[in-house]
C-alpha angles and dihedrals in degrees: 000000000000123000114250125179120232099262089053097061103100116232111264144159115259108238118186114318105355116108127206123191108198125203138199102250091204099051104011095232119144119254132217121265133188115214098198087139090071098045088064099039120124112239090037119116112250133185137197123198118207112185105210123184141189090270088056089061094032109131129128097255131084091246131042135155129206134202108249104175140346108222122209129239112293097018107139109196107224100173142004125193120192106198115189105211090176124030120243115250163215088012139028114291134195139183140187137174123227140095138271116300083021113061092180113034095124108029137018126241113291135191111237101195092088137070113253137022124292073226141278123294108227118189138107109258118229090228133145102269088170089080124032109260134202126246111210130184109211122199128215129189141167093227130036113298091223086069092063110105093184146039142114131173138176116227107206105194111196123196159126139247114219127218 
């Protein structure tokens, strides 16, 4: 690779995981860029973040699932964290991440009475990325979920698209 100095780069537009630093040739200042190429690359990490509260469990039944995200074709989850902002309450509360038919495929059971995350579960999960597939958080209780009065909790959903 040869040494250029700043005023000899040529403009271009930043694609996956090239990076291009601009500068302005008559003062030499660095200029702005916006990498948005990178940010839809395949092979990048990417996270979603779903905010899910009481109300969102609320039946009047000791169990319910809800639908979190629905990932697209060749999505691999690599990670989920499950981060109670608010605690559950009156009553015990517990959630886990998975799918239908594998409640908990993504993330162990947590109690959801305290504040944080027991931790992230970090693997690669041996799922279909060859069909979108649904994330799903399901609630347990030992009491009905309608009698909680208060809960929130922040699903980070961490993955990769492949090629």
């Amino acid at each position: 690779m040869s040494s250029k100095r700043y005023d000899e780069f040529t403009a271009g537009t930043p694609v996956k995981t090239d990076i291009v630093l601009f500068a302005d040739p008559s003062t030499g200042a660095l200029e702005k860029v916006t990498i948005d190429g990178l940010q839809s690359a395949t092979g990048i990490l990417r996270r979603v973040k779903i905010t899910k509260s009481y109300t969102d469990f609320s039946v009047a039944d000791t169990e319910n699932d809800i639908a979190l995200v629905l990932m697209p074709v060749g999505a691999v989850v690599v990670g989920v964290i499950a981060n109670v902002t608010t605690a559950f309450g009156p009553n015990n509360f517990n959630i886990t991440v998975g799918k239908t038919g594998d409640v908990e495929f993504y993330k162990s059971t947590q109690d959801c009475t305290n504040i944080g995350d027991s931790g992230p579960v970090w693997q690669v999960v041996t799922g279909d990325w060859t069909a979108t597939s649904m994330i799903r958080a399901f609630a347990t209780s030992l009491s009905n979920l309608n009698t909680a009065t208060t809960g929130s909790v922040d699903f980070y959903i961490f993955y990769t698209l492949l090629d």
